[in-house]
VOPAGU-2260 file (C-alpha; in pm, 1 decimal, decimal comma):
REM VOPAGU-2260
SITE   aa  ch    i         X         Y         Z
SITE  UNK   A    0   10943,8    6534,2    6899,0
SITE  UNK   A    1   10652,7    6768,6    7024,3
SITE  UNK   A    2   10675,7    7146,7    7154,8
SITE  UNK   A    3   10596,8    7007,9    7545,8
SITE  UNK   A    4   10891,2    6732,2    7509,1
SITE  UNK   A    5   11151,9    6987,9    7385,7
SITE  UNK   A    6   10987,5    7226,8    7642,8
SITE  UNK   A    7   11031,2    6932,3    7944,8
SITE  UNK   A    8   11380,1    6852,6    7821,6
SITE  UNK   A    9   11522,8    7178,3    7844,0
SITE  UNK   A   10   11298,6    7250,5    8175,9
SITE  UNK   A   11   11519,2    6904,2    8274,3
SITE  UNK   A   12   11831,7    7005,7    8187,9
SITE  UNK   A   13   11768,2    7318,5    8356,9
SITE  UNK   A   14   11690,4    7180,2    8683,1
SITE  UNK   A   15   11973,5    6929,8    8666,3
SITE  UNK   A   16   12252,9    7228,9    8610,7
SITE  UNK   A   17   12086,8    7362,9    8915,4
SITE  UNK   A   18   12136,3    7021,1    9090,3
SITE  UNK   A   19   12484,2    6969,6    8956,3
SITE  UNK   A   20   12598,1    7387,7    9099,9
SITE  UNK   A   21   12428,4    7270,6    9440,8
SITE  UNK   A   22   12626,9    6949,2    9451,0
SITE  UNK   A   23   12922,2    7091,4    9352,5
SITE  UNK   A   24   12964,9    7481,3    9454,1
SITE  UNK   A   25   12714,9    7566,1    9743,3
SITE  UNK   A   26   12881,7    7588,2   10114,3
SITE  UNK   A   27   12621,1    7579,6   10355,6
SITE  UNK   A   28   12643,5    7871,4   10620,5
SITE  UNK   A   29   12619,4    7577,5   10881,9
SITE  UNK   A   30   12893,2    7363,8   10713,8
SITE  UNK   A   31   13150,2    7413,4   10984,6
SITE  UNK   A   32   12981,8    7146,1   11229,4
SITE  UNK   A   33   13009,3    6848,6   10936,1
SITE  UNK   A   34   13292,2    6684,4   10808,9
SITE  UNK   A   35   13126,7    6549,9   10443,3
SITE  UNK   A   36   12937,5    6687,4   10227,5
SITE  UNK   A   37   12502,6    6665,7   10236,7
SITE  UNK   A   38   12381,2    6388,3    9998,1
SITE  UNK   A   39   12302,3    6479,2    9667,3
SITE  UNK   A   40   11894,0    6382,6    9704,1
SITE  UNK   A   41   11864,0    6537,4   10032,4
SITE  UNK   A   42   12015,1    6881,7    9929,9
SITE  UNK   A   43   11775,1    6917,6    9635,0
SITE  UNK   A   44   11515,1    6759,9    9864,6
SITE  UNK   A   45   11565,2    7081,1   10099,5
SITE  UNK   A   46   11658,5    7364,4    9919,6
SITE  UNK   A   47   11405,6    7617,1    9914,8
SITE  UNK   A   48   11600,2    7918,1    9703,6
SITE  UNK   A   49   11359,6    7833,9    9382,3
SITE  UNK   A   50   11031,3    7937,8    9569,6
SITE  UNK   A   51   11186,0    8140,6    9852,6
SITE  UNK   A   52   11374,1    8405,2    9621,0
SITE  UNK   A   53   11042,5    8615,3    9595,5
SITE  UNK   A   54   11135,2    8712,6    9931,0
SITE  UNK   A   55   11480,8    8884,9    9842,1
SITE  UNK   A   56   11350,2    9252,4    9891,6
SITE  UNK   A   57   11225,2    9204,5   10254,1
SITE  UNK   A   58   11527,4    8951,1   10343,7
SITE  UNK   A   59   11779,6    9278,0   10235,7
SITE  UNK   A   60   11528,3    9572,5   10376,4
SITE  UNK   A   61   11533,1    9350,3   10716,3
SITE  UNK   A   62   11916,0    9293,5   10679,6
SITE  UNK   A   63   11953,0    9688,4   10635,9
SITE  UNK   A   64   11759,6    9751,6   10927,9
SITE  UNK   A   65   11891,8    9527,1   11095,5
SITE  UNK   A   66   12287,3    9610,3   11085,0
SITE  UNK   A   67   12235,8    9989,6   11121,5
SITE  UNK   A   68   12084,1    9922,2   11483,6
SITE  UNK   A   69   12426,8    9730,3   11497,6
SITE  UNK   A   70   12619,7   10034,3   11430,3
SITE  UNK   A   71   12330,8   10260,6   11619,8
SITE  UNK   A   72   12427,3   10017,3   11940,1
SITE  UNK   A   73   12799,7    9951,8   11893,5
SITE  UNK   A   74   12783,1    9610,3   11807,5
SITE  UNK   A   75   12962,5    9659,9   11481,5
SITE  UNK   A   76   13172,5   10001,8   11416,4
SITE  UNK   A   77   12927,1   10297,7   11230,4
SITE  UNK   A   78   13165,9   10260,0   10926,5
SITE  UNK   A   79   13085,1    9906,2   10926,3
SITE  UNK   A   80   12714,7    9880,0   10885,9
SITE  UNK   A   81   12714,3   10171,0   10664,0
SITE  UNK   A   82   12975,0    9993,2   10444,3
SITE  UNK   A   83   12717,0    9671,9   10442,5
SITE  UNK   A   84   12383,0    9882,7   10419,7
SITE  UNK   A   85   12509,9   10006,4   10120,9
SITE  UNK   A   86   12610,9    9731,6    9959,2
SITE  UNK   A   87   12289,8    9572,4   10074,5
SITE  UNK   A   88   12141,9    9890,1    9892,3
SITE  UNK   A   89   12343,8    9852,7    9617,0
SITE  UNK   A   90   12229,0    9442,6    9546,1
SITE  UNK   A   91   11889,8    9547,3    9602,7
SITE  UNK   A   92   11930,2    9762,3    9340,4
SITE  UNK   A   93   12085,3    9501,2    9094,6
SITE  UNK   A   94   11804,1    9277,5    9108,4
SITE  UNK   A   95   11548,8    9519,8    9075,6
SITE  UNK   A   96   11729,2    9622,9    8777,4
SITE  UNK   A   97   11805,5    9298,9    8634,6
SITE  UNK   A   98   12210,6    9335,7    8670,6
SITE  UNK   A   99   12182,6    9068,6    8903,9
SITE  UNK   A  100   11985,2    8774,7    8856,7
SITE  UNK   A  101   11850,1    8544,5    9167,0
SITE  UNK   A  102   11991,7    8198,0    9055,0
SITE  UNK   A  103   12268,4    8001,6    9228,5
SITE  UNK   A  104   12408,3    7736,9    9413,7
SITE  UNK   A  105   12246,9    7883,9    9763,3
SITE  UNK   A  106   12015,2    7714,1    9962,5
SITE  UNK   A  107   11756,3    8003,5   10017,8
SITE  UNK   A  108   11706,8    8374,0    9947,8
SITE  UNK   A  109   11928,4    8430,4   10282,2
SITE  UNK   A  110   12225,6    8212,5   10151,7
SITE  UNK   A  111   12188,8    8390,5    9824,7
SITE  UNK   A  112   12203,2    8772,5    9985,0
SITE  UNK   A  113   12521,9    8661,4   10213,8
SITE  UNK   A  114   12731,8    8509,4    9946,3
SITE  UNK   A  115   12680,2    8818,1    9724,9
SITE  UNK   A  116   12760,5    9062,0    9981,9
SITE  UNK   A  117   13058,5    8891,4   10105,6
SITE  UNK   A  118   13209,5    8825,3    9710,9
SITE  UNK   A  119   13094,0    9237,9    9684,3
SITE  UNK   A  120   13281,2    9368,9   10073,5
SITE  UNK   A  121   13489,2    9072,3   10129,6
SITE  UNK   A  122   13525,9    8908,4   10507,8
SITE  UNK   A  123   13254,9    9216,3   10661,5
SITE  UNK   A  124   12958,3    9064,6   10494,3
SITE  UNK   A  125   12999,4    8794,4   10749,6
SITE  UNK   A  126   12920,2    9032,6   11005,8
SITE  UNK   A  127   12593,1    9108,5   10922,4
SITE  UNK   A  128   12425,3    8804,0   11053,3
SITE  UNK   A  129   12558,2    8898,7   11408,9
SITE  UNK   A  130   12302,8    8860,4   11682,7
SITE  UNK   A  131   12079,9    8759,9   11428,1
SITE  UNK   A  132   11966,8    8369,0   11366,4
SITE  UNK   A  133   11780,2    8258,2   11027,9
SITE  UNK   A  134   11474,1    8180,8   11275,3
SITE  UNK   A  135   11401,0    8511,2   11397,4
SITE  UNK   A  136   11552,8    8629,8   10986,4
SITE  UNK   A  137   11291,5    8399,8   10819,7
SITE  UNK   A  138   10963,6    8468,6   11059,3
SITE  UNK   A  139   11022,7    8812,4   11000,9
SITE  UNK   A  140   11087,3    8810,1   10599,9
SITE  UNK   A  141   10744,4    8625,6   10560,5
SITE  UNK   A  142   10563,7    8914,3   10829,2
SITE  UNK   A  143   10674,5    9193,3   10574,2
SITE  UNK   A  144   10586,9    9004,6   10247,6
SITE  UNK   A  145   10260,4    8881,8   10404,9
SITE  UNK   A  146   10189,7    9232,3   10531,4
SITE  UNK   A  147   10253,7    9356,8   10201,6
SITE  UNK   A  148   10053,4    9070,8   10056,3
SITE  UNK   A  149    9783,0    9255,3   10263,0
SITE  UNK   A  150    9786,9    9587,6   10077,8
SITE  UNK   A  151    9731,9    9402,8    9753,9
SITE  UNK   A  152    9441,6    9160,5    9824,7
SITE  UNK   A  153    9271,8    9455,1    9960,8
SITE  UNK   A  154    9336,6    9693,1    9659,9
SITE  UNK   A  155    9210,0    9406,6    9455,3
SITE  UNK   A  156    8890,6    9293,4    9652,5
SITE  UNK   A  157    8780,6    9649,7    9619,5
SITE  UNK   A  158    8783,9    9663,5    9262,3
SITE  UNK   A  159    8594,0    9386,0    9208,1
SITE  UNK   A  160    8358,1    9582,2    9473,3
SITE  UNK   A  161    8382,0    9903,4    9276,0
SITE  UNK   A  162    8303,0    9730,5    8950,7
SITE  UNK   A  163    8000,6    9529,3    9149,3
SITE  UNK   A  164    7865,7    9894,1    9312,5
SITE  UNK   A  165    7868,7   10030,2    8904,2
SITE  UNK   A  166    7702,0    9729,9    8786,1
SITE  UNK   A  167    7449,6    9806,2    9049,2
SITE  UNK   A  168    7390,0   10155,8    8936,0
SITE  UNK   A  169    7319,3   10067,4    8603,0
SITE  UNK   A  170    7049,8    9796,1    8683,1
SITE  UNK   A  171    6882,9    9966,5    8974,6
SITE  UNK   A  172    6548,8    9957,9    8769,7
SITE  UNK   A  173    6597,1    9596,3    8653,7
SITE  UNK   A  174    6371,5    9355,0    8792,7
SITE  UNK   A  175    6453,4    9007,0    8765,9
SITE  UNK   A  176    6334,7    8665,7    8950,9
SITE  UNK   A  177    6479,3    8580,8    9327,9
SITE  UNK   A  178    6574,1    8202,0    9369,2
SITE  UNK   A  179    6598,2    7969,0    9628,8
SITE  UNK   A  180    6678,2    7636,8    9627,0
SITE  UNK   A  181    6724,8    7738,4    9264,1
SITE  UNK   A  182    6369,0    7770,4    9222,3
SITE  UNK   A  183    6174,6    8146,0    9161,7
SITE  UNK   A  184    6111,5    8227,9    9506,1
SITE  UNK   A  185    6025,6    8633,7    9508,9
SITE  UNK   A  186    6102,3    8942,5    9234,6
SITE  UNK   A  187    6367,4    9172,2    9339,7
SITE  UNK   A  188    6622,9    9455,5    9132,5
SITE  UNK   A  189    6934,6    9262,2    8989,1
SITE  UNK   A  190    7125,6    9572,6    9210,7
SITE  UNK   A  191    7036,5    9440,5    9528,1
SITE  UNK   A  192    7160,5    9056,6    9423,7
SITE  UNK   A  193    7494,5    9247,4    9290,3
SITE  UNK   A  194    7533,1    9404,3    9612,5
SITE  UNK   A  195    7460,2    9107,9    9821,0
SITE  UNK   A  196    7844,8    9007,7    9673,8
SITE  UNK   A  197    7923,7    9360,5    9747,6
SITE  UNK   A  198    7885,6    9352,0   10129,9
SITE  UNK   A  199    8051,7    8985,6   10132,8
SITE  UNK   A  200    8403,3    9101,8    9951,9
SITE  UNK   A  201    8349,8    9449,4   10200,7
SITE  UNK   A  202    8341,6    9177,4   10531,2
SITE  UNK   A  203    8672,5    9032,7   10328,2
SITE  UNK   A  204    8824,9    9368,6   10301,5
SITE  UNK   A  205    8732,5    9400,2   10689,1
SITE  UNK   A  206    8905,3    9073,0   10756,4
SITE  UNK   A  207    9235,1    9179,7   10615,9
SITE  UNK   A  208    9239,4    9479,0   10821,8
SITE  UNK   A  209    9187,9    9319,0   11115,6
SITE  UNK   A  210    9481,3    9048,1   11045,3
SITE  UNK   A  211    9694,7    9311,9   10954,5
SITE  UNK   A  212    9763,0    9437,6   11312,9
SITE  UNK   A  213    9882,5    9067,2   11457,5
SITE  UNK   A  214   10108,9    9001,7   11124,2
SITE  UNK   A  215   10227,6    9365,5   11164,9
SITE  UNK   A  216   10520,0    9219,0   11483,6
SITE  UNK   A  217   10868,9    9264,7   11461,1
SITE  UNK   A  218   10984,2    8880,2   11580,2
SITE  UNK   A  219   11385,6    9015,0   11517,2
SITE  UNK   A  220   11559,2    8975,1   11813,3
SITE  UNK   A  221   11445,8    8634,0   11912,6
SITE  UNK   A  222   11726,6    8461,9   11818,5
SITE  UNK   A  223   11685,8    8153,1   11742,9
SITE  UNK   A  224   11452,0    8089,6   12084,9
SITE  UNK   A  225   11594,5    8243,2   12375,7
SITE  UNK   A  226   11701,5    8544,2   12264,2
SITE  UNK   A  227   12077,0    8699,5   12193,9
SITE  UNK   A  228   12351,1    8788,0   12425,4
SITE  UNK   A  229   12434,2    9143,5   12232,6
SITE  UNK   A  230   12260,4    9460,3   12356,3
SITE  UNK   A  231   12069,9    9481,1   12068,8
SITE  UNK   A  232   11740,3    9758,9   12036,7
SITE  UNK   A  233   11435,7    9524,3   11860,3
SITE  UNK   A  234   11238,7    9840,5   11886,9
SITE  UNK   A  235   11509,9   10109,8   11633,0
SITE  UNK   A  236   11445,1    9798,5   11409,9
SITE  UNK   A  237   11094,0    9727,9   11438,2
SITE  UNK   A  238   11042,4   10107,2   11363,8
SITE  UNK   A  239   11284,2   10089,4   11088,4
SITE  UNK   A  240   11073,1    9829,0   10913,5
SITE  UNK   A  241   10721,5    9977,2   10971,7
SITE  UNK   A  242   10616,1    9682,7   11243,8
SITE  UNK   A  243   10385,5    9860,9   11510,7
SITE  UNK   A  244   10545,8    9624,9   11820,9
SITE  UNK   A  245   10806,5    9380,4   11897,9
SITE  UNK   A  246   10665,6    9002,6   11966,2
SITE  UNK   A  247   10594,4    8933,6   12328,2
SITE  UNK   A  248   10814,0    8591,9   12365,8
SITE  UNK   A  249   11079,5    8492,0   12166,0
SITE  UNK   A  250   10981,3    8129,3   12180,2
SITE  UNK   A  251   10655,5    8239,2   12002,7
SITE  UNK   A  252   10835,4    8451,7   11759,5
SITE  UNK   A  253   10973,2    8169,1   11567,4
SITE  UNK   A  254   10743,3    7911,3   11658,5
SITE  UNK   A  255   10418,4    7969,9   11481,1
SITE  UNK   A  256   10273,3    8084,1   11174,7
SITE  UNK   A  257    9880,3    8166,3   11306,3
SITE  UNK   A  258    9943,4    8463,7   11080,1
SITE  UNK   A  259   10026,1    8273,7   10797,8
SITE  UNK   A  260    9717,2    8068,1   10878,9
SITE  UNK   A  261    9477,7    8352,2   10914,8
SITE  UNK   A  262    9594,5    8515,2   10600,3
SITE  UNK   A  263    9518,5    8160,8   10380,0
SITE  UNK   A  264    9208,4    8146,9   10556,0
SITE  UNK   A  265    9103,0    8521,5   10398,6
SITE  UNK   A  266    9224,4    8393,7   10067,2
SITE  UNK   A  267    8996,0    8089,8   10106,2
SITE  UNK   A  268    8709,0    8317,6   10167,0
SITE  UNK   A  269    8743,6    8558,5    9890,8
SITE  UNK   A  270    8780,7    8242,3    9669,3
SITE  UNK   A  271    8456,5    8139,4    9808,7
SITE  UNK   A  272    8302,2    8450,2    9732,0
SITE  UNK   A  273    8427,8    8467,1    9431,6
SITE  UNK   A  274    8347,4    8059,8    9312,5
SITE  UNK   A  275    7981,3    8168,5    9377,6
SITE  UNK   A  276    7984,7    8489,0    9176,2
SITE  UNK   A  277    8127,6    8271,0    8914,4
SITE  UNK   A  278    7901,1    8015,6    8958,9
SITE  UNK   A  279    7616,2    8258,0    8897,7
SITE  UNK   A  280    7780,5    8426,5    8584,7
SITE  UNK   A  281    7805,9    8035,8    8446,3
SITE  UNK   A  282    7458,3    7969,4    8495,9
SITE  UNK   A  283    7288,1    8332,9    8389,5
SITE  UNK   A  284    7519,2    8297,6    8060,2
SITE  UNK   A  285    7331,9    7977,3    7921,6
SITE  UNK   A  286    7055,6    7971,9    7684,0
SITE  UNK   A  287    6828,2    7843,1    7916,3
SITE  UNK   A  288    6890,0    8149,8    8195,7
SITE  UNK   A  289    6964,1    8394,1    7871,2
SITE  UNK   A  290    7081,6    8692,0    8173,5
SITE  UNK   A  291    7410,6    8780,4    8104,1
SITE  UNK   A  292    7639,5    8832,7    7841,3
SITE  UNK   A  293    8004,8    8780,5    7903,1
SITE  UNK   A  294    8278,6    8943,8    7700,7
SITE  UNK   A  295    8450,4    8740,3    7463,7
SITE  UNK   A  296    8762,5    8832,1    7646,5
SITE  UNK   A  297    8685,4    8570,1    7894,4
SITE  UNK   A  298    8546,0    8334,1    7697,2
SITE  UNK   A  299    8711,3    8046,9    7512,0
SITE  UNK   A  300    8569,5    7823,7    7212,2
SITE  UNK   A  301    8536,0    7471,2    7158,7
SITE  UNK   A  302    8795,2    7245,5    6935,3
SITE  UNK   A  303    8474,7    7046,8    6754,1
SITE  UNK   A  304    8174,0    7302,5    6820,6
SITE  UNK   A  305    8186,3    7560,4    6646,9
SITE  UNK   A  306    7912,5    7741,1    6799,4
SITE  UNK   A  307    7998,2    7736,9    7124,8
SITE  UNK   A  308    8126,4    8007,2    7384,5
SITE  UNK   A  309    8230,2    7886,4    7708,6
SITE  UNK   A  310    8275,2    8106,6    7997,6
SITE  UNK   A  311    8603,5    7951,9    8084,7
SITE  UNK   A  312    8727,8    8248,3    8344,6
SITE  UNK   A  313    8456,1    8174,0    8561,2
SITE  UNK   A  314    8462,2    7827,0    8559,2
SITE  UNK   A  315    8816,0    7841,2    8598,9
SITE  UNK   A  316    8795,2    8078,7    8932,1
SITE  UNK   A  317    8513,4    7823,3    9085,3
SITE  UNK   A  318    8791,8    7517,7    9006,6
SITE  UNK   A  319    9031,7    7734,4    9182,8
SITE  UNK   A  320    8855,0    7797,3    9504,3
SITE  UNK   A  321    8964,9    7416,2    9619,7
SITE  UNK   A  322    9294,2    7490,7    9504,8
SITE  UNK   A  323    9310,4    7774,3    9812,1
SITE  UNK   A  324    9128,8    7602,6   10051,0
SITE  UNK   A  325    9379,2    7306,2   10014,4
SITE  UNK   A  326    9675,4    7537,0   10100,4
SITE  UNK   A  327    9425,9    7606,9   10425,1
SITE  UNK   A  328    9458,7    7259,1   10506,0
SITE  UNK   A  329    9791,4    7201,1   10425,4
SITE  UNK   A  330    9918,6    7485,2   10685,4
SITE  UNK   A  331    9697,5    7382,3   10944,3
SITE  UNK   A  332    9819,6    7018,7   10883,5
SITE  UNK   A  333   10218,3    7146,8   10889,4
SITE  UNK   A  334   10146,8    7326,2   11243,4
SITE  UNK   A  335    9927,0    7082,1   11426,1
SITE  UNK   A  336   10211,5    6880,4   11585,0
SITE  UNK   A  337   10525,3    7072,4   11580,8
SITE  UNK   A  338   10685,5    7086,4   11914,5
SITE  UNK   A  339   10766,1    7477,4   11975,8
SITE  UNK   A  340   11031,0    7681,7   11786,3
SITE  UNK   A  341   11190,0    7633,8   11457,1
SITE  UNK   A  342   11116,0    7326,0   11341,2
SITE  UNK   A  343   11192,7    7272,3   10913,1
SITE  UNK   A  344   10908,8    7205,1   10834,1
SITE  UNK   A  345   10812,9    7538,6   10867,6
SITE  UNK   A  346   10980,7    7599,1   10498,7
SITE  UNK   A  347   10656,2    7455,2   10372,6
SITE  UNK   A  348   10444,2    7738,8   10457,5
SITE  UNK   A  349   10574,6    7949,6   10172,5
SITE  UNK   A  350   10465,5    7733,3    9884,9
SITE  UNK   A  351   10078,0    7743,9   10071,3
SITE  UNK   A  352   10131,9    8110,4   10094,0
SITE  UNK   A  353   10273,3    8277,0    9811,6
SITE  UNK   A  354   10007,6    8022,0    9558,4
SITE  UNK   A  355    9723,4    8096,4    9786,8
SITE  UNK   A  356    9806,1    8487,3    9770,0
SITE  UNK   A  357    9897,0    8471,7    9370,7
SITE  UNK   A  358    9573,7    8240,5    9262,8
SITE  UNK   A  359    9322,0    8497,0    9457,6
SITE  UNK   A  360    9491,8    8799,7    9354,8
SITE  UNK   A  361    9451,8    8725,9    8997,4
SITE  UNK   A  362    9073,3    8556,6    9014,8
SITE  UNK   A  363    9012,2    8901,0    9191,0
SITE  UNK   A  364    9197,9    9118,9    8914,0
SITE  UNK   A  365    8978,3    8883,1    8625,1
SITE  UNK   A  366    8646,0    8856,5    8808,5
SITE  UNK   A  367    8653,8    9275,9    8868,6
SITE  UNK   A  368    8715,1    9282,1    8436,7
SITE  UNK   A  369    8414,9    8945,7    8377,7
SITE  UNK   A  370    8217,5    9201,0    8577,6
SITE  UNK   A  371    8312,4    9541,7    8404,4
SITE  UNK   A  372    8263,0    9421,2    8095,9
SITE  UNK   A  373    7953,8    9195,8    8144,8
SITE  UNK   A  374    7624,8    9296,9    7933,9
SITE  UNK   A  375    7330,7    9187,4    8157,9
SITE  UNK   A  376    7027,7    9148,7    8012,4
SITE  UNK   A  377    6686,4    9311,6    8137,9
SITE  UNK   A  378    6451,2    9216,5    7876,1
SITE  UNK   A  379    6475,2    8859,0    7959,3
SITE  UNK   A  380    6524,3    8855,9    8347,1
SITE  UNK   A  381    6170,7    9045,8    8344,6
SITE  UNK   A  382    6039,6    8754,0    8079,5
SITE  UNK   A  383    6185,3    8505,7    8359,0
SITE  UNK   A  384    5922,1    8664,0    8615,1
SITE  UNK   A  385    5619,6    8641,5    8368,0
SITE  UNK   A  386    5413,8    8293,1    8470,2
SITE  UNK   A  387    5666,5    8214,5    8745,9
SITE  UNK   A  388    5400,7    8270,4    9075,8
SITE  UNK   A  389    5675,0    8473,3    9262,1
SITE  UNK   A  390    5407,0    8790,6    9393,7
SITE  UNK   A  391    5228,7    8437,9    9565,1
SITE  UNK   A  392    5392,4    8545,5    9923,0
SITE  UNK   A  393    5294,2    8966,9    9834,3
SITE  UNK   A  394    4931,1    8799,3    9771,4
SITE  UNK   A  395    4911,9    8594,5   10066,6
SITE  UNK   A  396    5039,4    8903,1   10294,8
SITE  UNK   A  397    4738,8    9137,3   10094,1
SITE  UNK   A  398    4520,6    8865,4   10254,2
SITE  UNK   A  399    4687,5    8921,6   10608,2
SITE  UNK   A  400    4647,6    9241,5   10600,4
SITE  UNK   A  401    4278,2    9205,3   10523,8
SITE  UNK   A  402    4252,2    9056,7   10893,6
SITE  UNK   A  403    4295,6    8658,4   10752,7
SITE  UNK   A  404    4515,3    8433,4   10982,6
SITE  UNK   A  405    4872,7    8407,3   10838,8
SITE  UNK   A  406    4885,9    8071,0   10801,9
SITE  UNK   A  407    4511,1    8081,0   10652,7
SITE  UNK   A  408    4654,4    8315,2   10383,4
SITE  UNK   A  409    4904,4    8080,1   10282,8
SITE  UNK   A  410    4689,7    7809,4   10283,9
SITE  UNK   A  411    4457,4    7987,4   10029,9
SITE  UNK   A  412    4675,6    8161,3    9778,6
SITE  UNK   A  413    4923,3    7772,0    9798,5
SITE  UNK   A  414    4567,9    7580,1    9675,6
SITE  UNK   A  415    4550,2    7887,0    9419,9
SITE  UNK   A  416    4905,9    7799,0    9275,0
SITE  UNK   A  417    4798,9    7460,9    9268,7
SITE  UNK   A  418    4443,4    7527,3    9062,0
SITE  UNK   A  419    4624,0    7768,9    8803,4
SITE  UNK   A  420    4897,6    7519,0    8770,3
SITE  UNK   A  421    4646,0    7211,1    8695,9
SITE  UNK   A  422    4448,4    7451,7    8431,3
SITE  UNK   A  423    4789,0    7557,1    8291,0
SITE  UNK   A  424    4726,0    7964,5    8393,3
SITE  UNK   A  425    4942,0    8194,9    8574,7
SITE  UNK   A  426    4853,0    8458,9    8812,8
SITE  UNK   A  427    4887,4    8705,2    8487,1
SITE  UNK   A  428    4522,5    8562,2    8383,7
């Protein structure tokens, strides 16, 4: 038997104890309404604790905020909620140092924090969920992780900017031929093609800011819809959490996920950026191109050539562009025609989210290294320029500026190109 079916057996048995504790332990919070129990398929069909449980800090930092306004507004007694913050405290703790591990029968992250705190304070855990609903709990988990989501893709998109910017520097002096259409179109420095990827990852670091201030909304106290009957203070626990304002309609609060959207949509178009920076890096690294020289860090080899060095990172950030921009889809596709408020489906945005946010924030991390460490090579992007008829367009605007028509000048120095390229001479001649 090979490593990958002992690996998928024991991955198998693995996910079938899982099955087997859901089946036979778990208790739904809702369970009260139902006489039998949920059918086998359909529970591991909708249990979302494997992907969800990234959440758990935000899910407890909400919950802590959210039962000391409790005790602030004397909804629950002050000995209360400080007997359930700090237990809430004290599990947070646990898993962050690995006393307590996030696996169980439970059906999400939320499930999982209850059940603890009520087997660690008894009957008062089940207070903390009052004039609370897992709507208004869930919209407002994914806020703070997207919002810190935020923080990272920007920390990361400027050090691939930083390492760009020092590239730059370097190379100021390095000429080097401009393409379009792939073709030599007009010489210009290798730091001002480096820094045309500059200024697109600064527009992405500008486009995080500016998302930041509509995911930054406290949507607790919505309820479930319409709101709870408690006298409850959204603003102590908007504070409390860092939000900047409470959400304008409750019904909105838990309905949509245009954050959610707008944040895959940056992570698209960083992966874009980055898929043609990688692009680039392929094509300059052949023989044929001869400009760059990538570390063998982020190269791989071949199993039958020996000589070869692939530049597998970069190829591998370019494949995973479509990846991201298929999460894009999928979101827009899960909103499009939900009727308004919670609707389950909505548990499908986290998978699109937390894989859109992981796969850019590592081709950032690698692409900001490819480009550290990359040797570029002058001698032979100055070669590249010899022969190539790129000063045609400075030649035809010396004849401009001798008085000839514009279109004259073009005319003359495009039959030139055509002469010297018939008699096999360049311009260099």
């Amino acid at each position: 038997m090979g490593v990958n079916s002992v690996n998928k057996g024991k991955r198998n048995r693995k996910r079938q104890r899982h099955i087997n504790s859901l089946t036979r332990d778990a208790t739904p919070v809702w369970a009260g309404r139902f006489e039998g129990t949920m059918n086998e398929r359909a529970l591991r069909f909708s249990t979302s604790f494997p992907f969800d449980k990234r959440l758990y800090r935000f899910d407890i930092l909400a919950s802590i905020a959210h039962v000391e306004m409790l005790g602030a507004q004397g909804i629950l007694r002050q000995d209360e909620a400080l007997q359930i913050a700090t237990a809430l405290r004290s599990i947070l703790n646990d898993i962050e140092t690995g006393k307590l591990s996030l696996e169980g029968a439970d059906e999400d992250i939320h499930s999982f924090v209850e059940r603890v705190l009520t087997e660690r304070i008894g009957e008062l855990g089940g207070k903390l969920h009052t004039a609370r609903s897992r709507n208004d709990q869930v919209a407002t988990d994914v806020r703070l992780w997207t919002r810190w989501a935020l923080g990272q893709l920007a920390g990361a998109v400027h050090k691939v900017a930083s390492a760009l910017v020092e590239q730059a520097h370097r190379h100021i002096d390095t000429l080097m031929p401009g393409f379009t259409h792939l073709q030599h179109a007009q010489p210009i420095r290798l730091a001002h093609h480096l820094l045309a990827y500059f200024w697109m990852f600064m527009r992405d670091a500008e486009r995080l800011r500016e998302i930041y201030k509509r995911v930054n909304v406290s949507p607790l106290g919505a309820g479930a819809l319409a709101g709870v009957d408690f006298p409850i203070d959204p603003q102590r626990t908007a504070r409390a959490l860092g939000f900047t304002r409470c959400a304008d309609n409750s019904i909105d609060a838990v309905s949509d996920r245009d954050f959610a959207i707008e944040f895959v949509s940056c992570c698209s178009i960083i992966m874009v950026h980055l898929s043609r920076l990688g692009e680039e890096l392929v094509l300059w690294s052949t023989p044929e191109f001869g400009f760059v020289i990538l570390d063998d860090a982020f190269c791989t080899g071949s199993s039958i050539m020996p000589q070869k060095k692939n530049p597998d990172i970069a190829e591998l950030i370019r494949g995973k562009c479509g990846r991201v921009a298929g999460h894009l889809t999928a979101l827009i596709m899960l909103l499009k025609g939900l009727p308004l408020s919670y609707n389950r489906d909505l548990q499908e945005d986290k998978m699109a989210l937390f894989d859109a946010f992981d796969t850019t924030y590592e081709s950032l991390q690698l692409m900001a290294d490819v480009i550290t460490t990359a040797q570029f090579q002058p001698h032979r992007m100055r070669n590249a320029l010899r022969g190539d008829f790129s000063t045609a367009t400075d030649l035809a605007n010396a004849l401009v500026r001798k008085g000839i028509p514009c279109r004259q000048a073009h005319a003359i120095v495009g039959k030139l190109v055509r002469d010297l390229l018939e008699q096999g001479r360049t311009f260099d001649e």
